[in-house]
C-alpha positions in Angstrom: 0.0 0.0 0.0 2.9 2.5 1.0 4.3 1.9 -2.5 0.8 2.7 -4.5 1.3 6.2 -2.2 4.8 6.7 -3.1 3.6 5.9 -7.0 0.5 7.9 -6.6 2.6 11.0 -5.0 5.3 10.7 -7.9 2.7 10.7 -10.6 0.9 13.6 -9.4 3.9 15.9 -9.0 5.2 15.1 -12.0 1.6 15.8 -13.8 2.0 19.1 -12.0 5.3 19.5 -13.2 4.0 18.8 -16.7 0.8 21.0 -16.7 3.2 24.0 -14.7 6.4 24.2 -17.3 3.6 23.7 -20.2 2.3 27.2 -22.2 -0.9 26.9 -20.6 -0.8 30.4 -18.7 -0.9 27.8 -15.7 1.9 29.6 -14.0 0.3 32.8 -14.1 -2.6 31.8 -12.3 -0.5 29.7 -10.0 1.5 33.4 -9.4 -2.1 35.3 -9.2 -4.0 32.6 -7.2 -1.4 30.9 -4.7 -3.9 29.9 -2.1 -6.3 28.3 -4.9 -3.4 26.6 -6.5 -2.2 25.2 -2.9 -5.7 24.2 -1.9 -6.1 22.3 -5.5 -3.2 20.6 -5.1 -3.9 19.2 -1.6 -7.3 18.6 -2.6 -6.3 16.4 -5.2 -4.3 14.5 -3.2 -6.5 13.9 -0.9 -8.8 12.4 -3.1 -6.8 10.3 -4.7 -5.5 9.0 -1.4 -8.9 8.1 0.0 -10.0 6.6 -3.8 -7.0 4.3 -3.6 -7.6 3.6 0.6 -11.7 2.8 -0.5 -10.0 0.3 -3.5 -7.6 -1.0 -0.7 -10.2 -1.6 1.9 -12.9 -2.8 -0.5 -10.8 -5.5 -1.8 -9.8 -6.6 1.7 -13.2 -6.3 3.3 -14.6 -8.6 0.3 -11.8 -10.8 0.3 -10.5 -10.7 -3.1 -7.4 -9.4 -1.8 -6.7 -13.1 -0.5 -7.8 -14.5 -3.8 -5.5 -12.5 -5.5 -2.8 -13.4 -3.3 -3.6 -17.2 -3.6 -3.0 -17.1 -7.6 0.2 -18.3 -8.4 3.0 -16.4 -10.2 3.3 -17.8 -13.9 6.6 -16.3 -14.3 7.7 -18.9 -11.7 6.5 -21.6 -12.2 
């Protein structure tokens, strides 16, 4: 789960990265609108973090997460 964060985190900055350094006049309204831009970001976040916790904790209150544990590796065998 930590590493699906760490992924997650990496993805996002770098899609903020992308959309700031692009000629999208975002960096002007990042410059004009710093508290907006600040709350977006950790609003995004946010969700994404409690979409992937609800995926996480649906999959382990239903129990597919110990199916899908049970399936063996075809690379392996």
């Amino acid at each position: 789960m930590f590493k699906l964060i760490l992924i997650y985190e990496v993805a996002f900055i770098l899609f903020w990265n992308i959309m700031y350094h692009s000629s999208s006049k975002v960096e002007n309204w990042f410059e004009e609108k710093i508290l907006a831009a600040i709350y977006t970001i950790l609003s995004t976040m946010a969700l994404g973090f409690s979409i992937a916790y609800l995926v996480y904790m649906t999959l382990k209150i239903s129990g597919i997460s110990d199916k899908l544990k049970k399936i063996k590796d075809p690379r392996k065998s």
